[in-house]
DRENDO-1510 file (C-alpha; in Angstrom, 1 decimal, always signed):
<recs>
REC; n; res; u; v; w
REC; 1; UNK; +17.5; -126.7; +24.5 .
REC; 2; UNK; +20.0; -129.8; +24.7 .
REC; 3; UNK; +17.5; -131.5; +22.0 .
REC; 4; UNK; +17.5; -129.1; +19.5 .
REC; 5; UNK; +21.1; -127.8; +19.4 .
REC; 6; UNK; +21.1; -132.1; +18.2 .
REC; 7; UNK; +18.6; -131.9; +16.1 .
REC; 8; UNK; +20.0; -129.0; +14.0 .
REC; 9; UNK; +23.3; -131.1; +14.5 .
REC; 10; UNK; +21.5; -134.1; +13.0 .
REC; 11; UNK; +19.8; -132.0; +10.0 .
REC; 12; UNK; +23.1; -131.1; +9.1 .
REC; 13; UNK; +24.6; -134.7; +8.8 .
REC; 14; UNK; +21.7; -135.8; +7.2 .
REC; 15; UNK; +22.5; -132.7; +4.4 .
REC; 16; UNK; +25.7; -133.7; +4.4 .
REC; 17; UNK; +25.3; -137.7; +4.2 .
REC; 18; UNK; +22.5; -136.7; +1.1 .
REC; 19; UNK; +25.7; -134.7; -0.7 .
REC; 20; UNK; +28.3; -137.4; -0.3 .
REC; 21; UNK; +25.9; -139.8; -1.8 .
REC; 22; UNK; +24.7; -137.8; -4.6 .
REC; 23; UNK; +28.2; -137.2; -5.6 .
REC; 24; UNK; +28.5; -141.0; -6.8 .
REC; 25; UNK; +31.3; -141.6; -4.5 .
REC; 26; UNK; +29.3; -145.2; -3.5 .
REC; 27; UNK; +30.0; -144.3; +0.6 .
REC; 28; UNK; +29.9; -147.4; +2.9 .
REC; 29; UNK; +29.3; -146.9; +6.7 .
REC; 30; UNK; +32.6; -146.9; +7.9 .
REC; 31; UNK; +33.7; -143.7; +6.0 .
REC; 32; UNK; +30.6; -141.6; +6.7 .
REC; 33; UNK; +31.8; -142.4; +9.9 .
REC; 34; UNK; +35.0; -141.2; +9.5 .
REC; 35; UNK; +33.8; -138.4; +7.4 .
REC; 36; UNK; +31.4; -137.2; +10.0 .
REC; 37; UNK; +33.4; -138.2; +13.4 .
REC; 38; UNK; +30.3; -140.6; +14.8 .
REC; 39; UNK; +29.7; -143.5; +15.7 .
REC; 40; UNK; +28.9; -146.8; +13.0 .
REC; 41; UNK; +25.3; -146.7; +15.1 .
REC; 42; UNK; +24.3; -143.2; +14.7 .
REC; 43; UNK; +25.4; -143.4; +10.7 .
REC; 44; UNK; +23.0; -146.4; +10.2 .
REC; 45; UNK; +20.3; -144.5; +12.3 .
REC; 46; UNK; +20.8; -141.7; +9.8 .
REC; 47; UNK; +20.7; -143.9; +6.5 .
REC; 48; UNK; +17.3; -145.5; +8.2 .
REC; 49; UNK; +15.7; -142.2; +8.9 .
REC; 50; UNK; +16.4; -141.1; +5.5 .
REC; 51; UNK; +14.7; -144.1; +3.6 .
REC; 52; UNK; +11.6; -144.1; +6.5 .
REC; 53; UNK; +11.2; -140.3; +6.7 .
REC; 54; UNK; +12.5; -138.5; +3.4 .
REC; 55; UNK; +11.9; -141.6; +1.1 .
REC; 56; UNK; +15.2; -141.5; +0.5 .
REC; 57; UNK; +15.6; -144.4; -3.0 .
REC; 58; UNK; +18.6; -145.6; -1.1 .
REC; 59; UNK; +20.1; -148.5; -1.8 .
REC; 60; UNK; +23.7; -150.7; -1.1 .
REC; 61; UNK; +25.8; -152.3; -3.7 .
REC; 62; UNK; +27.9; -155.0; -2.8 .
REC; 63; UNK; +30.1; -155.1; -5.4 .
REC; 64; UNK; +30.9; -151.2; -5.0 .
REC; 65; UNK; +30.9; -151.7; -1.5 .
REC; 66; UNK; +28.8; -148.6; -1.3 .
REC; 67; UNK; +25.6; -146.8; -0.9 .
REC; 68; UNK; +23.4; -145.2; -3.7 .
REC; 69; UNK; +20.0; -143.5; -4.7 .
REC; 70; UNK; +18.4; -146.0; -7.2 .
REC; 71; UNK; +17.2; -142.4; -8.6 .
REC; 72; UNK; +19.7; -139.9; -9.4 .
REC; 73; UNK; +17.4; -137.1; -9.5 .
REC; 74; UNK; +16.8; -137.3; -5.8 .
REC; 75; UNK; +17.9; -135.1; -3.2 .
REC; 76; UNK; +17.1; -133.9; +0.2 .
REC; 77; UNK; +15.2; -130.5; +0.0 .
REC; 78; UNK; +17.6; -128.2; +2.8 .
REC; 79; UNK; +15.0; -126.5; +4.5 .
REC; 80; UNK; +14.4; -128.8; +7.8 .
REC; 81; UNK; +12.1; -126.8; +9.7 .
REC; 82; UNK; +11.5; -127.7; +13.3 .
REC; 83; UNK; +7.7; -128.4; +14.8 .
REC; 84; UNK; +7.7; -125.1; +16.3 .
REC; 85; UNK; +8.9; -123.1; +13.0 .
REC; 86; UNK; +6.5; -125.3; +11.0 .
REC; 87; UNK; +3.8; -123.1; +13.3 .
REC; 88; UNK; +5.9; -119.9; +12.7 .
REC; 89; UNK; +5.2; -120.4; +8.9 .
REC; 90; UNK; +1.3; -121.6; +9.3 .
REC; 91; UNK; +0.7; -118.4; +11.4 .
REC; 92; UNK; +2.0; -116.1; +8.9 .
REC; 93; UNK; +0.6; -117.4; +5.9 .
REC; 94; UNK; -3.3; -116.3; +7.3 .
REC; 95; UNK; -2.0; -112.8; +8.3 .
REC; 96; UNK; -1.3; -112.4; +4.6 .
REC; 97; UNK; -4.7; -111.5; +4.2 .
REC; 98; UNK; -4.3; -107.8; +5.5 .
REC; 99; UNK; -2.1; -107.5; +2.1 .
REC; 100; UNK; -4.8; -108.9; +0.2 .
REC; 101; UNK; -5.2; -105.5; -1.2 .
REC; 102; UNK; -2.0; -104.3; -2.7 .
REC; 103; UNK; +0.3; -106.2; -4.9 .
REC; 104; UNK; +2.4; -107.0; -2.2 .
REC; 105; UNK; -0.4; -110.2; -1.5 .
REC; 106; UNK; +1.1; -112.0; -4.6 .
REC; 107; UNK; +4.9; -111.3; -3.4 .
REC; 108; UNK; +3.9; -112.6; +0.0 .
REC; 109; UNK; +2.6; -116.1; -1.5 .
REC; 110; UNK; +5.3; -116.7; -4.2 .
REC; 111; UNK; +7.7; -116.2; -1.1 .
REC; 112; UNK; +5.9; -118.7; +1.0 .
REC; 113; UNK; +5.4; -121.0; -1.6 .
REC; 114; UNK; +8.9; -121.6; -2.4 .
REC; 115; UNK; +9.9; -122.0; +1.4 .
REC; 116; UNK; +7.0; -124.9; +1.0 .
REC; 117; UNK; +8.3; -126.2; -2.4 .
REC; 118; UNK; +11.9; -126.7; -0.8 .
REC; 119; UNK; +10.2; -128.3; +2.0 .
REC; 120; UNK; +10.4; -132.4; +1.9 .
REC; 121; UNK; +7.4; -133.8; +0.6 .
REC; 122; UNK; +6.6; -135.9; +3.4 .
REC; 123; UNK; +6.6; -134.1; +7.2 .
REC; 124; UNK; +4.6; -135.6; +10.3 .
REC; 125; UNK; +3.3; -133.2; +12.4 .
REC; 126; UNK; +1.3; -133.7; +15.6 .
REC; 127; UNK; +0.1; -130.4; +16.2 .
REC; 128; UNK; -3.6; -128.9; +15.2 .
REC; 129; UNK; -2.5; -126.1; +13.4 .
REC; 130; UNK; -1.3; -128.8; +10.3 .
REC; 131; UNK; -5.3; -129.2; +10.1 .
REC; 132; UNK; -6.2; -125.6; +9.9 .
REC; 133; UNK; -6.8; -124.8; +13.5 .
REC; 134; UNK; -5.3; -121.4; +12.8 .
REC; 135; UNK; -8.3; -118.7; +11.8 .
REC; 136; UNK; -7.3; -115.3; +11.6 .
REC; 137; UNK; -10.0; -112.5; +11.4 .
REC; 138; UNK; -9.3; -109.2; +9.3 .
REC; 139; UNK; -11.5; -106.1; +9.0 .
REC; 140; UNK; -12.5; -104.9; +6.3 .
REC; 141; UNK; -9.8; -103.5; +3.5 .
REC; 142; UNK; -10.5; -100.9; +1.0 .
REC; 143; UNK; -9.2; -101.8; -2.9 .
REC; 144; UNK; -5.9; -100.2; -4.1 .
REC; 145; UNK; -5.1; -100.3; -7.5 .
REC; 146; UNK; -1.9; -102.0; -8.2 .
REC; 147; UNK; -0.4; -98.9; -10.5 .
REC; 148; UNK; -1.2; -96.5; -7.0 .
REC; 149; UNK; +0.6; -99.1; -5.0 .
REC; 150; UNK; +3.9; -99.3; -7.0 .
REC; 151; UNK; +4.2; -95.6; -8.3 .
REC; 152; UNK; +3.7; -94.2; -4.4 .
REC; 153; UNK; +6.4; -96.7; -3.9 .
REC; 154; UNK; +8.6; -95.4; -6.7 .
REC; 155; UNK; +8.2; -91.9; -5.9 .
REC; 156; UNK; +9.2; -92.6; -2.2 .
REC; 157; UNK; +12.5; -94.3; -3.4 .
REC; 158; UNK; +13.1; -92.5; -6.2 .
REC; 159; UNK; +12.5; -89.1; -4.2 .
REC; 160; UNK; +10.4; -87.5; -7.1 .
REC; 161; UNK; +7.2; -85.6; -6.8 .
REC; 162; UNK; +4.2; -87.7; -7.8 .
REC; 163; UNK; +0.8; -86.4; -9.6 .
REC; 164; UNK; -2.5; -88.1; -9.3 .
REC; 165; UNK; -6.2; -87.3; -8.8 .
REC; 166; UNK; -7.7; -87.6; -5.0 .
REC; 167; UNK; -11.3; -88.0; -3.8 .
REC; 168; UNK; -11.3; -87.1; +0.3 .
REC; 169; UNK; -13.4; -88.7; +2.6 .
REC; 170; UNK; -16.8; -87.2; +2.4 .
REC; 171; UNK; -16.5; -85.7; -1.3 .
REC; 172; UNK; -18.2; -87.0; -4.3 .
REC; 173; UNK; -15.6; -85.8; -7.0 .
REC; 174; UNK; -11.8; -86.4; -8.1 .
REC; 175; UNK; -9.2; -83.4; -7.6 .
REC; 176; UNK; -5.6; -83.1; -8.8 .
REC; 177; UNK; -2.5; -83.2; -6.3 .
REC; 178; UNK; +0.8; -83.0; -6.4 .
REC; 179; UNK; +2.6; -84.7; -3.7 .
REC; 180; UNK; +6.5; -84.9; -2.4 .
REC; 181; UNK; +5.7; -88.8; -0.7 .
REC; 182; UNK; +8.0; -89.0; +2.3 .
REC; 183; UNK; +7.1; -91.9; +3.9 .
REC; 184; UNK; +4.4; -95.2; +3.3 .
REC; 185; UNK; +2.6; -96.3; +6.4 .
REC; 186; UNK; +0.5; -99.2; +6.7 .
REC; 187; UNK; -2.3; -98.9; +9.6 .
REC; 188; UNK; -4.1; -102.2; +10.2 .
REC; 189; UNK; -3.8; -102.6; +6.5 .
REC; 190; UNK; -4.6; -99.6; +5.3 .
REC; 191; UNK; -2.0; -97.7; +3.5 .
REC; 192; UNK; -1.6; -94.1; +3.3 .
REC; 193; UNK; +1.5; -92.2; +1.8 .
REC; 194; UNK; +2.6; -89.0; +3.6 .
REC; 195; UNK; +4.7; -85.9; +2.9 .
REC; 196; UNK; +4.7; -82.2; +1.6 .
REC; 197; UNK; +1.5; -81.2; -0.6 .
REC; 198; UNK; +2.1; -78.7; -2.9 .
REC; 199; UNK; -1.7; -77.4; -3.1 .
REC; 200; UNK; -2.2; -77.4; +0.5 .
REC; 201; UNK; +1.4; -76.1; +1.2 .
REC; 202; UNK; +2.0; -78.3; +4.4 .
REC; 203; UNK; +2.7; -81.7; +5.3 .
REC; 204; UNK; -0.7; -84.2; +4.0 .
REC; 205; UNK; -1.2; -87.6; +4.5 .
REC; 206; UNK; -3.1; -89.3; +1.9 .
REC; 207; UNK; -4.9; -92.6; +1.4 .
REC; 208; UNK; -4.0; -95.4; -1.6 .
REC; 209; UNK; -6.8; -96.5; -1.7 .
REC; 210; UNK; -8.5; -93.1; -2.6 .
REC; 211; UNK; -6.0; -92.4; -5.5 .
REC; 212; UNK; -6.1; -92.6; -9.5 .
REC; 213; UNK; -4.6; -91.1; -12.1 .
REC; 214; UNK; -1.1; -91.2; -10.6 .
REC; 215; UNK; +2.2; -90.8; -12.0 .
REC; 216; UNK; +5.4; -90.1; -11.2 .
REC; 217; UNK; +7.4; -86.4; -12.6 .
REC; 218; UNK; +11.0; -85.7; -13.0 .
REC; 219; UNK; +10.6; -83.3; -9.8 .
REC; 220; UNK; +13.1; -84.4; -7.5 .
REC; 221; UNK; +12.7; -83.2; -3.7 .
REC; 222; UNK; +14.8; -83.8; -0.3 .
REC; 223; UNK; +13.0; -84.6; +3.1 .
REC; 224; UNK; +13.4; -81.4; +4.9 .
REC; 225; UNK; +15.5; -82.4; +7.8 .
REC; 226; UNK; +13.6; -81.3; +10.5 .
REC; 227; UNK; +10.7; -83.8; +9.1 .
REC; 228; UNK; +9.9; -86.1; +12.0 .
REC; 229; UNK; +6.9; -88.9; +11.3 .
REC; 230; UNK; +5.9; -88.8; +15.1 .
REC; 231; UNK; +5.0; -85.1; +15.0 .
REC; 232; UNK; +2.0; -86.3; +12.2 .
REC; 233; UNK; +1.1; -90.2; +13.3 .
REC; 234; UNK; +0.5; -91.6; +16.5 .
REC; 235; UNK; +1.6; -95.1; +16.3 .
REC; 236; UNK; -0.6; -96.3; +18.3 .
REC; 237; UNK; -3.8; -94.3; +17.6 .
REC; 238; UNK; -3.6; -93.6; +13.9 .
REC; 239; UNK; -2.1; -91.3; +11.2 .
REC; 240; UNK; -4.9; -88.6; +11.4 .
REC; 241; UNK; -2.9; -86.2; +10.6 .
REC; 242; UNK; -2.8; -83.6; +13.4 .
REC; 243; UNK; +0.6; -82.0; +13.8 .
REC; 244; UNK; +0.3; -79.9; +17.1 .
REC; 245; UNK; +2.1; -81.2; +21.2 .
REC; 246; UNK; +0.7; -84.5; +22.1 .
REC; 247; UNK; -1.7; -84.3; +25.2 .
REC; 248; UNK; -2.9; -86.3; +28.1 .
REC; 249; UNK; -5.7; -88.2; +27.4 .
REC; 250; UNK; -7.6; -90.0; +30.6 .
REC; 251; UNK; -9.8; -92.7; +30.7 .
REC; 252; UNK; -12.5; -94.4; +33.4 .
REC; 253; UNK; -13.6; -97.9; +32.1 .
REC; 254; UNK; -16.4; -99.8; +33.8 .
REC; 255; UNK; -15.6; -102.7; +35.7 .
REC; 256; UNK; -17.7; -104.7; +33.0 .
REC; 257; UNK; -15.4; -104.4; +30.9 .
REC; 258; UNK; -12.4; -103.8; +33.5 .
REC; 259; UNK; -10.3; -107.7; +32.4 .
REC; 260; UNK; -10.5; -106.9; +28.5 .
REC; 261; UNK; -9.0; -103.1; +29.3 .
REC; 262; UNK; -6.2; -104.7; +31.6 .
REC; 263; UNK; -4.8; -107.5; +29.5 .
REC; 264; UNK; -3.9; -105.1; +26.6 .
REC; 265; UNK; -1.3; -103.0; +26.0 .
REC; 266; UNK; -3.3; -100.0; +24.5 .
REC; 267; UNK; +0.0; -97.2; +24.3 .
REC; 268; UNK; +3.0; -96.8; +24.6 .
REC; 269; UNK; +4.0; -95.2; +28.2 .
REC; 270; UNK; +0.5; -96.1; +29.1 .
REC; 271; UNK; -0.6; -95.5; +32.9 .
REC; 272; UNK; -3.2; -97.9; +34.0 .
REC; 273; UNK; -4.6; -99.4; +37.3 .
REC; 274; UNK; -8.1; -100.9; +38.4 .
REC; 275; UNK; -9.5; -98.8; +41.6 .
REC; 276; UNK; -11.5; -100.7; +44.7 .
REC; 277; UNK; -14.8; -100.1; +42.7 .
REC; 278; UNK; -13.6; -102.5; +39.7 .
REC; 279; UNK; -13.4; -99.9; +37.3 .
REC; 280; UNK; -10.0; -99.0; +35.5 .
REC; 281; UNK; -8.6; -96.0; +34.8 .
REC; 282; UNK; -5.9; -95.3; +32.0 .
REC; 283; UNK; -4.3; -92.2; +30.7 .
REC; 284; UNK; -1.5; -92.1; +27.6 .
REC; 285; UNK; -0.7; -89.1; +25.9 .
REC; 286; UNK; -1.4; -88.5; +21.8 .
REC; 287; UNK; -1.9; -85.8; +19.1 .
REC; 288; UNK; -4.6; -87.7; +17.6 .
REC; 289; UNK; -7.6; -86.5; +19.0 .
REC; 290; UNK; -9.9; -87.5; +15.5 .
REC; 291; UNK; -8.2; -91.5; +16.0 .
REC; 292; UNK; -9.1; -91.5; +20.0 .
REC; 293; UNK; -12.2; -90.5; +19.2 .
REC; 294; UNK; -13.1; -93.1; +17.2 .
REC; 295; UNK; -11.3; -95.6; +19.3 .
REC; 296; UNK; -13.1; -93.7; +22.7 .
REC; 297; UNK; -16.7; -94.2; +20.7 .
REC; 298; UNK; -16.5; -97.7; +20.1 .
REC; 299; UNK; -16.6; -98.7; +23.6 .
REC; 300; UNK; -19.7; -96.8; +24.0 .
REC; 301; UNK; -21.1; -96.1; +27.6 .
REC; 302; UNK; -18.3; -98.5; +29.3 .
REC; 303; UNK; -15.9; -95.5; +29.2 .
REC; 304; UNK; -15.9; -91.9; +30.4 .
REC; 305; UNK; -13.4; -89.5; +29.3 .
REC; 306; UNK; -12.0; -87.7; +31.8 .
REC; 307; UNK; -9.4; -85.6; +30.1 .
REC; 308; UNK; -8.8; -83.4; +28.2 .
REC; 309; UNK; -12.0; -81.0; +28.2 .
REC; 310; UNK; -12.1; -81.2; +24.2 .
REC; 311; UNK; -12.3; -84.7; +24.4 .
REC; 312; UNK; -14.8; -85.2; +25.8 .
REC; 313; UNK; -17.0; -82.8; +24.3 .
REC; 314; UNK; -16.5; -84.0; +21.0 .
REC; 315; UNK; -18.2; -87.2; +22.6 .
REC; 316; UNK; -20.7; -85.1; +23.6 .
REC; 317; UNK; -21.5; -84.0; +20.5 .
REC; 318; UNK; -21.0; -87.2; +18.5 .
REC; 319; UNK; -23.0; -89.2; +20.9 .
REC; 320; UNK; -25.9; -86.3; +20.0 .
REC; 321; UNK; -25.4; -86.5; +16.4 .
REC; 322; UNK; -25.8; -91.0; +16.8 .
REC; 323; UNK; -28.9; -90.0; +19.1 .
REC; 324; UNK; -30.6; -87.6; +16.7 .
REC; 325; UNK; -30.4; -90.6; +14.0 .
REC; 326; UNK; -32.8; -92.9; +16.3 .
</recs>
């Protein structure tokens, strides 16, 4: 902790060392020292660490009695990340690929790359992740056409009713909507827009990604006030939209899988605990029945639903419909 309260105090002096000399002032040693309160040692430490690490064209002049960059276009870049924010950065960057669908993708990058461009040119790092050790796996993103992206947005902050043309999951053709957009949310980067539908006359969630056509109208709405986003979306589980009282789901893993089910944090105001037979039961509660089922199906016959009774039938019949197929 000690360390890197200095080392933020030595990034600062060497800013400040990097000013005074660009300002053509020809500074010798003894009034940076005076200048910065330290000691005639830790001001010629500084000078050296700027020529050996930042390349610093710095140079003395005797008869000015001072010191100078023998290029005047030279200047210490003031971002001075540390080893650990260095990592920060290289983490993020891969997780950019979740946006790789929406325009936000080429935001993302130009923000990145300027926090790189103002880094200095030369940084030693002794850590993998400066090699690539970093790989991040995505699934798989649908396309969103850059015009969806930015009008949803629009209509969101503008609080106008949007038009546009809709194709739902299982249908072959296009048809019109008119939507008030309340609120964007972005599941595991996929983006879906909901709010009040003027066809269906109720509250819809829609999918970007399954959009076209779309443009804003001069229709201006308000957000009813009694709107609340976790009466329709589940956080956790999904934004299957499913408006009705959140109920208790319960779980039995196996114990083959009993370590993978324990280290996660699968809800909020989960309930878990492993039982003397190794298995591990868990229980949350959720409105999204259609997202837990998918979630429920994936881990095949290493879970058992317990509760509630609708739940588990619609395994029933899902794991019927897989079985018919083979």
């Amino acid at each position: 902790m000690a360390k890197s309260r200095e080392d933020k105090v030595k990034s600062l002096r060497l800013l400040e060392i990097d000013r005074i000399i660009r300002e053509g002032g020809y500074p010798n040693a003894p009034q940076l020292e005076k200048k910065l309160e330290v000691s005639r040692s830790t001001i010629m430490r500084d000078l050296e660490f700027l020529r050996d690490r930042y390349n610093a064209p710095l140079e003395y002049d005797a008869d000015k009695n001072g010191y100078y960059y023998t290029d005047p276009t030279f200047f210490i870049k003031s971002v001075m990340l540390s080893e650990g924010e260095l990592f920060t950065v290289s983490a993020i960057i891969p997780l950019l690929e979740q946006y790789k669908n929406t325009p936000l993708e080429a935001s993302f990058k130009s923000i990145f790359q300027k926090i790189t461009d103002m880094l200095p040119e030369e940084i030693s790092v002794n850590s993998s992740f400066a090699a690539g050790g970093i790989q991040f796996i995505s699934d798989p993103l649908p396309n969103i056409d850059n015009v969806v992206f930015n009008t949803v947005f629009k209509a969101v902050k503008l609080k106008v009713s949007m038009d546009f043309q809709y194709r739902s999951l299982g249908k072959q053709e296009y048809s019109p909507r008119r939507l008030d957009p309340y609120q964007v949310i972005c599941q595991k980067g996929n983006w879906y827009v909901i709010g009040y539908c003027h066809k269906a006359g109720t509250v819809r969630i829609y999918s970007l990604s399954r959009m076209k056509k779309i443009s804003c109208t001069k229709k201006q709405f308000k957000v009813p006030a009694d709107f609340d986003i976790k009466k329709h979306v589940d956080p956790n589980f999904g934004v299957w939209n499913n408006p009705t009282a959140p109920v208790k789901v319960e779980l039995l893993f196996s114990k083959e899988i009993s370590t993978y089910i324990l280290e996660r944090n699968w809800h909020d105001g989960q309930k878990m605990k492993q039982k003397k037979d190794g298995t591990v039961y868990l229980s949350f509660k959720s409105n999204q029945m259609q997202e837990t089922l998918f979630w429920v199906l994936h881990f095949g016959s290493a879970v058992k639903v317990l509760s509630p009774p609708e739940l588990a039938d619609r395994v029933k019949k899902e794991a019927k419909k897989i079985a018919k197929q083979y």
